[in-house]
Each structure stands twice: as structure tokens, then as C-alpha cells.
N, C-alpha and C positions, 0 to 999 in steps of 0.2 A: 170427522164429525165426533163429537162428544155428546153423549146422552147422558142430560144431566139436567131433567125434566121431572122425575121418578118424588113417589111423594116422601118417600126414605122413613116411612112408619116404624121401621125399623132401629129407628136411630133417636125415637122420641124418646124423651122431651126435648132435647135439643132443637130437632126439624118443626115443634111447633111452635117454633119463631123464625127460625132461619131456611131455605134450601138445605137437602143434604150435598151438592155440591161446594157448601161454603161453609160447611163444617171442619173445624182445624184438627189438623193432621201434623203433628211436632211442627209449629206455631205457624203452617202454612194452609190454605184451605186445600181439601181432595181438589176441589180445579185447578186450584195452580198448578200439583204436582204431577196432574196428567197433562197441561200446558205444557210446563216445565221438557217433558218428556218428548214430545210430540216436539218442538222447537228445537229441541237436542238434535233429531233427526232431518233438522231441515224442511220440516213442514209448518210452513208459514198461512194456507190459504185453509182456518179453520171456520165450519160452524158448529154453535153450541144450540140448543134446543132445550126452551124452558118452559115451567107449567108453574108447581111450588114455588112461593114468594119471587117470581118470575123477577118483579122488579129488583129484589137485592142483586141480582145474576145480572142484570144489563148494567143495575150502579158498578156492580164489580168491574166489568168489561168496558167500562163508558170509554173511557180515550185507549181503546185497543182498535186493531183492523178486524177484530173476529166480529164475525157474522153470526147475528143472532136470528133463530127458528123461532118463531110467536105460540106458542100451546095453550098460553093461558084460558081459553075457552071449554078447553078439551084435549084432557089429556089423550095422544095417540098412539103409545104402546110404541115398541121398538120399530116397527114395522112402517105405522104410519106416522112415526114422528120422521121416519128417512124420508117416506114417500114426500112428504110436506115440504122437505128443505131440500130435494130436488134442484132446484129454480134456481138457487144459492152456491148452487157450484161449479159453475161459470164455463168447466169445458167437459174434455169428455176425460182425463184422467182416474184411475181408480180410487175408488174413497176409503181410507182405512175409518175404522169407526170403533172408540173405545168409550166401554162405561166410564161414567165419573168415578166411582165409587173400585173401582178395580188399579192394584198398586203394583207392579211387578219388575223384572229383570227383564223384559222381554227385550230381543233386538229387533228392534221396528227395521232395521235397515236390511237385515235377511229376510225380516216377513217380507217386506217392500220386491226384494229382488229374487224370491221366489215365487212369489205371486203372477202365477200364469193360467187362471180360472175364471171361470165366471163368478168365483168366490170363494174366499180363504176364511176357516173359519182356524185359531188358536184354541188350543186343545190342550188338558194334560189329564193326566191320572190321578187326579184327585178324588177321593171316595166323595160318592153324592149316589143318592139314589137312582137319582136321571141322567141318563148317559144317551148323548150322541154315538149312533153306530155307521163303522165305515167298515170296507172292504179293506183285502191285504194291500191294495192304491191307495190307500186315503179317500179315498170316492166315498161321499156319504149317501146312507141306505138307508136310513131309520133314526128313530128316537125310542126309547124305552125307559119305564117306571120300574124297577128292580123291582121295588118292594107291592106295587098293585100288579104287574105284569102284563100293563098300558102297551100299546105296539101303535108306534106311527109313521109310515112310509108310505109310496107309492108302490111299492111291491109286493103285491099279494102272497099272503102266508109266510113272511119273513123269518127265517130262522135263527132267533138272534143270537145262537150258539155260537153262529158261525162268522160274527161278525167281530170285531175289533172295539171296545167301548171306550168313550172319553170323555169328559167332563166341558163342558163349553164353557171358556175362558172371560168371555164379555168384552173381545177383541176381536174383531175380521176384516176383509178388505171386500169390498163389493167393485165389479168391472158396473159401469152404467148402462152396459145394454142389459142390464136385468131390471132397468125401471120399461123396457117394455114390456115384457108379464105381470110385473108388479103394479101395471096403469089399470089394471081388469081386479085390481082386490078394494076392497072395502078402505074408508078413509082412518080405520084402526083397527090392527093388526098386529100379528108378531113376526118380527123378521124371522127366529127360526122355524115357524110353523111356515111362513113361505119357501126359506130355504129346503125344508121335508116335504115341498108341495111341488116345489121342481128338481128336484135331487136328481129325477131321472133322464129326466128334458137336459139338465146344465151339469158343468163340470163344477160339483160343490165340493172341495177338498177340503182337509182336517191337514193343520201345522201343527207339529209338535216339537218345541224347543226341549234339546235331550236333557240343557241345567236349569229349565224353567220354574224359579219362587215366583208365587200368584198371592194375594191374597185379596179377599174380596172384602171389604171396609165396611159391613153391611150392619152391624152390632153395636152396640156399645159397651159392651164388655170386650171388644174387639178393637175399640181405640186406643188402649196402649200397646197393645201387642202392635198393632200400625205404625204406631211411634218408632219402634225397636224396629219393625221391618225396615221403615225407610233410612233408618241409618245404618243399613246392613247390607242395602244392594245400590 
């Protein structure tokens, strides 16, 4: 699944015409190259989920087999825009699920074949104030606000000294027996505040690719440096 719903405020003026999914990235839009990427790897059985200029996003996709998620009423946050397009994925295989807006080196094909959880979340060291916290397993424990000293987990009094910190990528794989805790949330949500909500109940592991380049397309002082990315990985 692609989330590529987001209203990309970020990216104005540009997005107050267009989606930022179909915003061009060295002459190609951000969805193709996450397309692109995602078909490299052999995954054919995709849905996309739209809100922002929802219709350019389906002109775009019109004679593809991808499956389109309906938001335009209401946007539903990472969380309940999965919960929504549920119904759209036809078996029980595990769902990788990656931002539009996120451009990388990653090998989906190792994510793929180490993925033995009830959820893989990509992970790297990139500075940011908010960091996902995991144990010396990769077992995730918490989230934390460096900079307000925000604490959120299911385990009381968490010490985040002791944990492992890491930047969450806008990449993961979810197994589908996590849509039955996720049948009891709210119809908008965040997936990682579910993820921090069963961290202890499931097996929620952190990947971390040891030569992983990330970058997040979120700026527009950011779109040429995007340029140079993609012809560099």
C-alpha cells in the first residue's frame, strides 16, 4: 500500500493544484518512483489511498490494476487510511506499506524476507527529535520527544536511557492478524500510535539497513536535492 493521501502543505504552492503524490521528481512524479520500486521487487497486487486532488491520483492510475482506497470525504491518518483499504487486499499475505513522499535504497526484497513479525517497522539513524525506542532485539518499547521529553509506551516508567533510538523511515510491513486489535480503534488514527499501543501484546520489530540512503521529499527546497538523490541510488 502507498499512502499518498497526505495534504503535502508542505510542498505549497505546488500541492495547491496538484496532489503531492504527483509532484515531479527528475521528470517523474514521487508515485511513479515509489511504483517503479515496488514492481522492481515483484509486487504487483498494490493499493493507493487518496484524499488531496483525489481525482488527478485515479486520472493518473486509470488504465493500471492498482487499487484505489476512497479518502476524499475524510482524511484518515496513516492508521485509518490502512484500516479502510483492508477489504482491498484480497488474502492474508503481509502488506508492506510505504509513504509516497519517501525515496530510498532500501532492499524491499531483504525487508520481505526477514520479516517474521507481526510488524517490521524501517528504521535508520537519522537525527530528528522523535525517535522510536527498541530493546537490544529490535523489539519496540516506546516513542520519545528528545527535545519536550514526551514518553510513550505501554510500559510504565520507561527508561529511555536504556533503550536503542531510531528515526521511523515511512516504510513497514504489517502481518493482517493485526487488523484484529486494530477493528476496536477509532475510523482515524495513526498507525504508529497503534504500533506503541500493542508494542507489548505483538512482536513489533525495527529493520535497520546497515547502507541505508532515506530521504524524505517533504520541502521544496528539498526537490532538487531529490533530483540528485534519484540518480544516485
Amino acid at each position: 500500500m502507498i499512502f499518498a493521501a497526505g495534504l503535502g502543505t508542505r510542498l505549497k504552492p505546488l500541492t495547491d493544484t496538484m496532489p503531492k503524490a504527483l509532484v515531479p521528481v527528475a521528470g517523474e512524479p514521487l508515485l511513479k518512483h515509489v511504483l517503479d520500486k515496488l514492481h522492481g521487487s515483484g509486487i504487483s497486487n498494490i493499493v493507493v489511498n487518496v484524499h488531496h486532488f483525489a481525482e488527478q491520483i485515479k486520472d493518473y492510475l486509470r488504465d493500471t490494476d492498482i487499487k484505489i482506497s476512497d479518502e476524499s470525504e475524510m482524511l484518515l491518518e496513516t492508521g485509518g487510511g490502512l484500516k479502510k483499504a483492508q477489504p482491498l487486499f484480497g488474502n492474508d499475505e503481509p502488506i508492506l506499506i510505504h509513504n509516497v513522499d519517501i525515496l530510498s535504497n532500501l532492499d524491499i526484497d531483504v525487508l520481505v524476507a526477514l520479516h517474521h513479525y507481526d510488524a517490521t517497522l524501517v528504521v535508520s539513524e537519522r537525527k530528528t527529535k522523535r525517535y522510536l525506542l527498541f530493546d537490544d532485539d529490535m523489539r519496540l518499547v516506546g516513542w520519545t520527544n528528545i527535545e519536550t521529553g514526551e514518553v510513550k509506551s505501554p510500559h510504565q516508567d520507561l527508561d529511555i536511557s536504556k533503550y536503542r533510538k531510531f528515526a521511523f523511515a515511512g516504510i513497514h510491513i504489517l502481518s493482517q492478524k493485526m487488523f484484529v486489535p486494530m477493528a476496536e480503534w477509532p475510523e482515524r488514527f495513526s498507525i504508529i500510535d497503534f504500533y506503541l499501543a500493542k508494542c507489548q501484546q505483538y512482536n513489533i520489530h525495527g529493520y535497520v539497513q546497515p547502507d541505508l540512503r532515506l530521504m524524505d521529499v517533504g520541502k521544496i527546497d528539498t526537490l532538487h536535492d531529490a533530483e540528485e538523490f534519484i540518480k544516485s541510488i
